[in-house]
DSSP file (Angstrom, degrees, kcal/mol; ACC not computed):
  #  RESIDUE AA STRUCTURE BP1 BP2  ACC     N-H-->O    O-->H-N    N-H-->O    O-->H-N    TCO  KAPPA ALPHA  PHI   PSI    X-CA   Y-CA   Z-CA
    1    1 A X              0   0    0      0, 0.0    63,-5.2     0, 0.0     2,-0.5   0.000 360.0 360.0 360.0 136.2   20.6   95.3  170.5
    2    2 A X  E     -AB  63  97A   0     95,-1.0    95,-1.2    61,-0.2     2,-0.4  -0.784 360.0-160.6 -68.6 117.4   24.5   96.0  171.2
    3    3 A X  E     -AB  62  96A   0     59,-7.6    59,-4.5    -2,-0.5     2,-0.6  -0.974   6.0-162.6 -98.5 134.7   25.9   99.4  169.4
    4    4 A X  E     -AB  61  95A   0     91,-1.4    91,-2.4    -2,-0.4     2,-0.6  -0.887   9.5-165.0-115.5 126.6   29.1   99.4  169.1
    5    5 A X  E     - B   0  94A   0     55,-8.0     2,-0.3    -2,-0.6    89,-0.2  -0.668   1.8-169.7-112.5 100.0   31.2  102.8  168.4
    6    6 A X  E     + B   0  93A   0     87,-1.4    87,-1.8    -2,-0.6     2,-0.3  -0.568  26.8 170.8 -92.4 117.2   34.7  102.2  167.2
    7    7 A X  B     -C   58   0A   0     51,-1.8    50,-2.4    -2,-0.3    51,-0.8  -0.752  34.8-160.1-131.4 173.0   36.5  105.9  167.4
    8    8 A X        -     0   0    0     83,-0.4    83,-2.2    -2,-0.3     2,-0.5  -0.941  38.6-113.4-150.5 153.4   39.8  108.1  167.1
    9    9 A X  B     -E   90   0B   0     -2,-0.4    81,-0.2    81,-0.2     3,-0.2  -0.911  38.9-104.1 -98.4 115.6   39.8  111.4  168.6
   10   10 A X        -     0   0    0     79,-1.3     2,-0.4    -2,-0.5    -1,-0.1   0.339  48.0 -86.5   8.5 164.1   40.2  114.5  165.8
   11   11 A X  S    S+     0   0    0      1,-0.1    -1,-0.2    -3,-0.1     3,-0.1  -0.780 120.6  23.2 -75.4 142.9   43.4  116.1  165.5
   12   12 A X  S    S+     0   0    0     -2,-0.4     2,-0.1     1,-0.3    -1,-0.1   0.045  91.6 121.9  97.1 -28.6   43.7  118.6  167.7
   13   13 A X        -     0   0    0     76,-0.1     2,-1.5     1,-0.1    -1,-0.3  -0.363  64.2-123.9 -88.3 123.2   41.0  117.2  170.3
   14   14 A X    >>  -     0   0    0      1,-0.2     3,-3.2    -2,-0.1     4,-0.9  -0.619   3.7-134.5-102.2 126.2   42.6  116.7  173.6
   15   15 A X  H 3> S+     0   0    0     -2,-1.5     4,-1.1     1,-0.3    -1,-0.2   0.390 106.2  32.9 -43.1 -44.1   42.5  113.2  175.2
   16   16 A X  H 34 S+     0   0    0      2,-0.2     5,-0.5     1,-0.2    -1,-0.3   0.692 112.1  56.3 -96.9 -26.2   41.5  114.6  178.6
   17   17 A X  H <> S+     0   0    0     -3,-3.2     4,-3.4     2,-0.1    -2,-0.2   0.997 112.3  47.8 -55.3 -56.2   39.5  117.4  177.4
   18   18 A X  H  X S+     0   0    0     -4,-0.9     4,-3.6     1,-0.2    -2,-0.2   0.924 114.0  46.2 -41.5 -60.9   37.2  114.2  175.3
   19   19 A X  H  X S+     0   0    0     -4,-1.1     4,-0.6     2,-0.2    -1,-0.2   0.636 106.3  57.1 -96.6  -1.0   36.9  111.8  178.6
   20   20 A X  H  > S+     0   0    0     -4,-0.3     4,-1.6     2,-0.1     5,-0.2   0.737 113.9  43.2 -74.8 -69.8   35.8  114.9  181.0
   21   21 A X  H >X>S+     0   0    0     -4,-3.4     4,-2.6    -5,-0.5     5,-0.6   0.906 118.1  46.8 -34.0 -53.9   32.7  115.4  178.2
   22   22 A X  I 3<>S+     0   0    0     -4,-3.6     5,-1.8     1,-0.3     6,-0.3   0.967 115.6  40.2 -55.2 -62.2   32.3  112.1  178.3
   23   23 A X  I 3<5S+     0   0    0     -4,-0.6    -1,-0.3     1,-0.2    -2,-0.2   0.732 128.4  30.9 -38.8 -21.7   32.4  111.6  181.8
   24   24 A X  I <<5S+     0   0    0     -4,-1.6    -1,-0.2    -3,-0.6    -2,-0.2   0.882 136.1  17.1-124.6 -35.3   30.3  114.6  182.7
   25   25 A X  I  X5S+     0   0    0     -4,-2.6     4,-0.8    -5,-0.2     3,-0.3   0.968 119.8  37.4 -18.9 -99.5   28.1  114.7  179.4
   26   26 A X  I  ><S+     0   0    0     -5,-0.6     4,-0.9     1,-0.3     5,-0.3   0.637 116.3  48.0 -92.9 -28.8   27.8  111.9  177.2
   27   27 A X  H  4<S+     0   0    0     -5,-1.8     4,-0.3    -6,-0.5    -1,-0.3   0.565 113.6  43.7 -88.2 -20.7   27.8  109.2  179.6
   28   28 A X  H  4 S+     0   0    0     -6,-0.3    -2,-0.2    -3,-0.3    -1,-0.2   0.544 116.3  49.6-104.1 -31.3   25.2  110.6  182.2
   29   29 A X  H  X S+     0   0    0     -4,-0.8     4,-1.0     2,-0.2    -2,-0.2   0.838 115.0  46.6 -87.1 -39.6   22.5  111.9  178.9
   30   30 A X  T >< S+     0   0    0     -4,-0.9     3,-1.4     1,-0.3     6,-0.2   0.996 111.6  46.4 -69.2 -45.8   22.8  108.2  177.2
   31   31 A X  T 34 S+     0   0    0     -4,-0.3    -1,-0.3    -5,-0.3    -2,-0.2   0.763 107.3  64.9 -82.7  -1.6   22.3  106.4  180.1
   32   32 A X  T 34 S+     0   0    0      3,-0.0    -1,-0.2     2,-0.0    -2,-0.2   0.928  78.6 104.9 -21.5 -59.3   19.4  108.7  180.8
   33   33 A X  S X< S-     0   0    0     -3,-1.4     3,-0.8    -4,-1.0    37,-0.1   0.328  74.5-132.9 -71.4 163.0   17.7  107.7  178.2
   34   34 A X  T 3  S+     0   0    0      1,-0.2    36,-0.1    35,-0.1    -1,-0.1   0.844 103.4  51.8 -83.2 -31.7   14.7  105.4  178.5
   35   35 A X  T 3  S+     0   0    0     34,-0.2    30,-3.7     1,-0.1    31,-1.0   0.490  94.4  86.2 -86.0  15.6   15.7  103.0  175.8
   36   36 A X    <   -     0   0    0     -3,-0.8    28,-0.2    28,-0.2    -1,-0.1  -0.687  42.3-177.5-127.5  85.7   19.3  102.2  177.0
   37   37 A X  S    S-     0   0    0     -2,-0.8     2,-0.4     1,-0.1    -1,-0.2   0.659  72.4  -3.6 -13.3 -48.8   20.3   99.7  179.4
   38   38 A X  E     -D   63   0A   0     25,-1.9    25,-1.1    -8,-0.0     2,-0.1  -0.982  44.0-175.0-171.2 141.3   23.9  100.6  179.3
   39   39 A X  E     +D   62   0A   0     -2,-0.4     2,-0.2    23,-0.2    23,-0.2  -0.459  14.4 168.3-157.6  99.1   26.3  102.5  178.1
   40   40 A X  E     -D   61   0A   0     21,-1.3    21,-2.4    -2,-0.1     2,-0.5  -0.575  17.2-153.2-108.8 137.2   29.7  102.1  178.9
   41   41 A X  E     -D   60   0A   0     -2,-0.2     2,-0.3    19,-0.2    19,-0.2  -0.894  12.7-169.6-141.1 136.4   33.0  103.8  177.1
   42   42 A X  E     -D   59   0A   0     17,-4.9    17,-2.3    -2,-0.5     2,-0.3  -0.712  18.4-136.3-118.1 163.3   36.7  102.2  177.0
   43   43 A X  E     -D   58   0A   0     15,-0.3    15,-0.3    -2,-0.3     2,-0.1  -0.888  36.0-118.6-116.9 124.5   40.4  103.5  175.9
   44   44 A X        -     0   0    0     13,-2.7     3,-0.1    -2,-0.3    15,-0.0  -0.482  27.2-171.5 -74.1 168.2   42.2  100.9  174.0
   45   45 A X        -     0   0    0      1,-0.3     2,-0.2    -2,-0.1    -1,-0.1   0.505  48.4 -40.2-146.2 -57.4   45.0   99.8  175.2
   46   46 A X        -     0   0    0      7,-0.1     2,-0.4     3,-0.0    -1,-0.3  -0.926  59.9 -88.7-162.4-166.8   47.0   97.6  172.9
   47   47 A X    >   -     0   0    0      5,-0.5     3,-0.8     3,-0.4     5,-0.2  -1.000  59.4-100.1-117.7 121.6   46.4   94.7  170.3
   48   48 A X  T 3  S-     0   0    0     -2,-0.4     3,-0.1     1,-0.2    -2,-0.0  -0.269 104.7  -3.1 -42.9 121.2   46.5   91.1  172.3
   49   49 A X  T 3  S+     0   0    0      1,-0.2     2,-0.4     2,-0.0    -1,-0.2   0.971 120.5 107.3  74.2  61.2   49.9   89.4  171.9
   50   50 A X    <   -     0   0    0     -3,-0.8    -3,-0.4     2,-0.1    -1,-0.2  -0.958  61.4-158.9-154.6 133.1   50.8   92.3  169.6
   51   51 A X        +     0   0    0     -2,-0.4    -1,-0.1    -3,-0.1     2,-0.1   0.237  64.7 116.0 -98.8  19.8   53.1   95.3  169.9
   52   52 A X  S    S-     0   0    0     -5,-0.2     2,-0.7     1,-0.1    -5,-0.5  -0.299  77.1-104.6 -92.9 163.2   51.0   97.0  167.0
   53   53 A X        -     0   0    0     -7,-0.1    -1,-0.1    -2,-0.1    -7,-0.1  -0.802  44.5 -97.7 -84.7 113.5   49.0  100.4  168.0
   54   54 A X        -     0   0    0     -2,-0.7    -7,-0.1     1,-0.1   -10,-0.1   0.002  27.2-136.5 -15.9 104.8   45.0   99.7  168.3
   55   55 A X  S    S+     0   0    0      1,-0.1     2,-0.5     2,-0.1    -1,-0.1   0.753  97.7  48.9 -65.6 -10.8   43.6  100.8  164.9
   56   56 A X  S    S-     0   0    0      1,-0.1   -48,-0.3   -48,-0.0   -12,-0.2  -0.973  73.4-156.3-112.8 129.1   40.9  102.4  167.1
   57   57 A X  S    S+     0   0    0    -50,-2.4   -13,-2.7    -2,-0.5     2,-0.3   0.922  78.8  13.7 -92.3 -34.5   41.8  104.8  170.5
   58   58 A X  E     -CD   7  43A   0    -51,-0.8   -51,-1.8   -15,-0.3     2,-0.3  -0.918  59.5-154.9-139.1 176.0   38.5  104.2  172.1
   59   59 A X  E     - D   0  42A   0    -17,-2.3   -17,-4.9    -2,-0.3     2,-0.4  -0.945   1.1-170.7-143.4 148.0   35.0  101.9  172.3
   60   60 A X  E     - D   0  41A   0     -2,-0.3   -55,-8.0   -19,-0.2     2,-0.6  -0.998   6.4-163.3-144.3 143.2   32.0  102.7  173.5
   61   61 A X  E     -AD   4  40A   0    -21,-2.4   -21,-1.3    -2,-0.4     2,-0.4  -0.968  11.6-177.1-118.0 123.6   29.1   99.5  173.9
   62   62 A X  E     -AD   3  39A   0    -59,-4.5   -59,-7.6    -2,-0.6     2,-0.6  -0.974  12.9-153.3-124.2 120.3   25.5  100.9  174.3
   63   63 A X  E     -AD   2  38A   0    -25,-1.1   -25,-1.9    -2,-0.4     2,-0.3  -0.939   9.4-148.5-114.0 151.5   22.9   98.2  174.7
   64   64 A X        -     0   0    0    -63,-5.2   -28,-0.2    -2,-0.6     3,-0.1  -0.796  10.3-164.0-107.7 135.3   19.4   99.3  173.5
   65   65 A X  S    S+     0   0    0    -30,-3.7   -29,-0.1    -2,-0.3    -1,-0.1   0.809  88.6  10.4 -70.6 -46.4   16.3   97.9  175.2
   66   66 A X    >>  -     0   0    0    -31,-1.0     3,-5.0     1,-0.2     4,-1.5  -0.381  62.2-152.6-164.9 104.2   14.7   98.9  172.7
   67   67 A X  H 3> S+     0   0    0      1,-0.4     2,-1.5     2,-0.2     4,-1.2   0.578  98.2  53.8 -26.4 -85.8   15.6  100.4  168.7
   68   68 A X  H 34 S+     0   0    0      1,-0.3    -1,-0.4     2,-0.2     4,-0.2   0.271 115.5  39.7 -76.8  16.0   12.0  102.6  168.2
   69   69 A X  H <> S+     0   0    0     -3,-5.0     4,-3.9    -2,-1.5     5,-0.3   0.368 112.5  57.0 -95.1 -43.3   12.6  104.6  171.6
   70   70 A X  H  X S+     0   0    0     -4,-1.5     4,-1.8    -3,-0.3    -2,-0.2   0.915 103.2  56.0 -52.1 -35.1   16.0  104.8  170.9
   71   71 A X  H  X S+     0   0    0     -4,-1.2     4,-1.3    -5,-0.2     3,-0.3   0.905 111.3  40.8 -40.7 -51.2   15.1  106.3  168.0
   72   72 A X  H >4 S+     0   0    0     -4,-0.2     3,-0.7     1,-0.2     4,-0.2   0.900 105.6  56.2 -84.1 -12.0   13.5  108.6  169.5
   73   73 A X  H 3< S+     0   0    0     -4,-3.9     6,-0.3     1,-0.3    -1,-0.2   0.689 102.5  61.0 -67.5  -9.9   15.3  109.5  172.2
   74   74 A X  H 3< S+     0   0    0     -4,-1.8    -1,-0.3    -5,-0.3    -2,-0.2   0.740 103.5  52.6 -78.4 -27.2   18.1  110.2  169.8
   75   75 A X  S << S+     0   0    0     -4,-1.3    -1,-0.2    -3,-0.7    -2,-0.2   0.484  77.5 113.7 -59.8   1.4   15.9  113.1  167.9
   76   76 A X  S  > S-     0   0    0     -4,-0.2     4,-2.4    -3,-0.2     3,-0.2  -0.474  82.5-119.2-105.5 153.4   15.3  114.6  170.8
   77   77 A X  H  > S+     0   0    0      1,-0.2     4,-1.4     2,-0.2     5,-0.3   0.904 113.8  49.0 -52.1 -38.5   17.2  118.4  170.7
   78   78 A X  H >> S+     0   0    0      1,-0.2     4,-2.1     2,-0.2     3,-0.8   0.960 108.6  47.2 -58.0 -52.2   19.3  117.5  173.6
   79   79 A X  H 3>>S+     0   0    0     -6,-0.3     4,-2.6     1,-0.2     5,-0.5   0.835 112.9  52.2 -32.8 -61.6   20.3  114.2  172.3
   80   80 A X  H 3X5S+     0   0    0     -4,-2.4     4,-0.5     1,-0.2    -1,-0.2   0.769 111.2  49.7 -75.4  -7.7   21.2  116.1  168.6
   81   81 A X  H <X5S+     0   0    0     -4,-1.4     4,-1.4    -3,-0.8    -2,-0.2   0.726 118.1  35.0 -87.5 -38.7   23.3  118.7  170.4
   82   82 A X  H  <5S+     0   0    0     -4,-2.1     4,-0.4    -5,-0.3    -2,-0.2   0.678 121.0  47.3 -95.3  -3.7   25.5  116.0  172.6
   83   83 A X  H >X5S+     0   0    0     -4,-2.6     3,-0.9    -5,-0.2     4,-0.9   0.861 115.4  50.0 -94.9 -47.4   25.4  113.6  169.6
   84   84 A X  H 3X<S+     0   0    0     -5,-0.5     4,-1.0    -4,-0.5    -2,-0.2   0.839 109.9  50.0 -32.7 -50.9   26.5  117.3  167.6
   85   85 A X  H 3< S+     0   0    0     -4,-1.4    -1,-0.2     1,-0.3    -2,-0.2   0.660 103.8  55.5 -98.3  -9.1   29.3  117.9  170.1
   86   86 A X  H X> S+     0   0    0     -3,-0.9     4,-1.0    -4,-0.4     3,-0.6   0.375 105.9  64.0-104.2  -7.4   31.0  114.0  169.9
   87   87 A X  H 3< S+     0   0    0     -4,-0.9    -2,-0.2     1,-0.2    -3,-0.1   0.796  99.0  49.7 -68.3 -27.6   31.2  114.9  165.9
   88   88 A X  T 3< S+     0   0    0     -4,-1.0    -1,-0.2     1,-0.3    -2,-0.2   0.623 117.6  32.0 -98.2  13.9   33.3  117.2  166.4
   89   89 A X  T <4 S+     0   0    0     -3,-0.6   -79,-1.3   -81,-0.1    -1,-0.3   0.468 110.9  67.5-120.0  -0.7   35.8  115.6  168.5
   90   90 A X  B  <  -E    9   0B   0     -4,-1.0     2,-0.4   -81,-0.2   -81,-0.2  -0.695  53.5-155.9-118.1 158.6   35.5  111.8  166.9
   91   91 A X        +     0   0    0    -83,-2.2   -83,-0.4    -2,-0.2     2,-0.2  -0.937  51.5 172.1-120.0  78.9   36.3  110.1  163.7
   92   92 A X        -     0   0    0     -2,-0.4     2,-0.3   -85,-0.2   -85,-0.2  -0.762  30.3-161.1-114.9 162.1   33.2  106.6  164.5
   93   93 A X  E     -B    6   0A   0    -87,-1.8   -87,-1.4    -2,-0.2     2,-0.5  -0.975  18.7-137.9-135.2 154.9   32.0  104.2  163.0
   94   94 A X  E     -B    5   0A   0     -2,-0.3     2,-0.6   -89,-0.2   -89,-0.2  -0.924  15.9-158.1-135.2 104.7   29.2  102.9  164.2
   95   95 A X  E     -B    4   0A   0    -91,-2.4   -91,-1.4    -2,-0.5     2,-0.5  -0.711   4.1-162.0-100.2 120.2   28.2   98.8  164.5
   96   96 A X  E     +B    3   0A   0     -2,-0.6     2,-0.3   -93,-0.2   -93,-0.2  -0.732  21.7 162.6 -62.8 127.2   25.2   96.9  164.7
   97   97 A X  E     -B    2   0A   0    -95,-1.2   -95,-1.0    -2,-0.5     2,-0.4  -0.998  30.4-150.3-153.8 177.7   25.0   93.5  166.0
   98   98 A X        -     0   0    0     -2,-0.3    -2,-0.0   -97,-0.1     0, 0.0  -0.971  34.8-108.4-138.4 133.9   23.0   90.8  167.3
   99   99 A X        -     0   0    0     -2,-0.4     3,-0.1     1,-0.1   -97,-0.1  -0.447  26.8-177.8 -56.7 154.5   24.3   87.9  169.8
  100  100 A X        +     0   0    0     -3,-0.0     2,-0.3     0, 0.0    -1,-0.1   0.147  65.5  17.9 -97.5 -47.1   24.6   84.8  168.4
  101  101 A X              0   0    0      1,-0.0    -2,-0.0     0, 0.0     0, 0.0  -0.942 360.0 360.0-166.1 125.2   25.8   82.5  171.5
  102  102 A X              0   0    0     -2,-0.3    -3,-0.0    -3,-0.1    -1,-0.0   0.578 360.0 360.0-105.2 360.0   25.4   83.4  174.9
């Protein structure tokens, strides 16, 4: 399965301060993890053929190998601490989906 995390950064949370955590954090504990293939995180950029502002400032794609270890590997204290420390700089919402056409 894809999760897809559609975010803004807080007020006050500062853009570089956010992608050091990620980098040195959240990006090194997720792809730890035993259920996650990947886990990759992007800065929007624009809207295609648009001069409009992204309604979202970043994306982050995690594919899961497999949903009941990701479950647990999200319980896990470490996991609720770095999942704890991206509440408090993000505003996400948080997608499920399933391919369709490959």
């Amino acid at each position: 399965m894809r999760l897809i995390a559609l975010f803004n950064l807080k007020p006050g949370v500062d853009p570089q301060a956010y992608t050091q955590w990620a980098k040195t954090v959240d990006l090194p504990t997720v792809n730890g993890l035993a259920s996650v293939d990947s886990f990759r995180v992007f800065k929007s950029t624009g809207v295609l053929g648009s001069d409009a502002t992204p309604p979202y400032q970043y994306v982050e794609i995690i594919d899961v190998a497999d949903m009941d270890q990701f479950g647990a590997d999200v319980s896990t204290e470490l996991m609720q601490k770095v999942a704890a420390q991206f509440g408090e700089m993000v505003d996400v919402t948080f997608l499920t989906t399933e391919e369709i056409c490959a």
